[in-house]
C-alpha positions as CSV (number, residue, x, y, z in Angstrom):
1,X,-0.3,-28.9,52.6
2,X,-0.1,-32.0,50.2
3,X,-2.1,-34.7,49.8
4,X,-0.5,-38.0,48.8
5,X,-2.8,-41.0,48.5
6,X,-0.7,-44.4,47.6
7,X,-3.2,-48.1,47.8
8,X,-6.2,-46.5,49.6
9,X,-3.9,-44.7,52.2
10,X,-4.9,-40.6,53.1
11,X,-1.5,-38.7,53.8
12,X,-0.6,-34.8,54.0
13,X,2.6,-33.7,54.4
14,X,3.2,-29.7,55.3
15,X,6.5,-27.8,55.2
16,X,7.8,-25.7,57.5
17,X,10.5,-23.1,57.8
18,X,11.7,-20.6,60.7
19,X,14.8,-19.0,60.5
20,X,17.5,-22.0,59.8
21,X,15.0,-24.7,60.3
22,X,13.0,-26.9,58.1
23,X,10.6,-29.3,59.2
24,X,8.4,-31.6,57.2
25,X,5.2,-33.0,59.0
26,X,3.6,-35.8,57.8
27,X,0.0,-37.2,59.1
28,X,-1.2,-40.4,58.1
29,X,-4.8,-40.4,58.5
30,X,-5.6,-43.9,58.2
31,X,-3.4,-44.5,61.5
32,X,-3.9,-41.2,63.1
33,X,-0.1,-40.5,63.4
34,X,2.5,-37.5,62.9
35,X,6.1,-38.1,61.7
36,X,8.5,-35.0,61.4
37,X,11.3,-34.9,59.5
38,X,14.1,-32.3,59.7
39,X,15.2,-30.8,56.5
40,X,18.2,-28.6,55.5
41,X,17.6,-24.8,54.9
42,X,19.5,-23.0,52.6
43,X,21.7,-20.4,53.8
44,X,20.3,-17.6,51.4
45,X,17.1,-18.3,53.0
46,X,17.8,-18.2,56.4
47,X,17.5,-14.4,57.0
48,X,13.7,-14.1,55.3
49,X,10.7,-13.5,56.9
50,X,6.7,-13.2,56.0
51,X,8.0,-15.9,52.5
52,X,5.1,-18.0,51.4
53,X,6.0,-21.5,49.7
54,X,4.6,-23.8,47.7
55,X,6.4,-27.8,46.7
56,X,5.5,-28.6,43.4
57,X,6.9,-31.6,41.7
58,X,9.3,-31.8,44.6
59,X,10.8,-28.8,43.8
60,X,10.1,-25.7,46.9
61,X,9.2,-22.6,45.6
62,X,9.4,-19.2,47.9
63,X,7.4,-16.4,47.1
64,X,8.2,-12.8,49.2
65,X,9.8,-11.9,52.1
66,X,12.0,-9.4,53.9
67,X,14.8,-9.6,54.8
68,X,13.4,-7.8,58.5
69,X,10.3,-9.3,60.5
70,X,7.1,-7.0,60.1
């Protein structure tokens, strides 16, 4: 989850990924909402499972996986 604070406003936006879907949530707390986004998934990535990442400098980074679910 990242934090993104722009003029006094408290956001977090989290990534998700299952299979060929990517989702990014974002929560605005000031307003108390949710917006999802869907986002393209690359094909190579598709078939992992149990992968960890982490978006730094808006780049994703994936850490582990298998290519068979636990």
């Amino acid at each position: 989850m990242m934090k993104t604070n722009q003029k006094n406003q408290q956001n977090y936006q989290m990534l998700l990924f299952y299979e060929d879907t990517g989702l990014l949530i974002e929560y605005d707390e000031n307003n108390n909402t949710f917006q999802f986004q869907k986002i393209p998934v690359c094909h190579d990535m598709e078939p992992l499972y149990t992968c960890a990442c982490v978006c730094v400098n808006d780049v994703i980074l994936f850490f582990g996986g298998s290519n068979y679910p636990s």
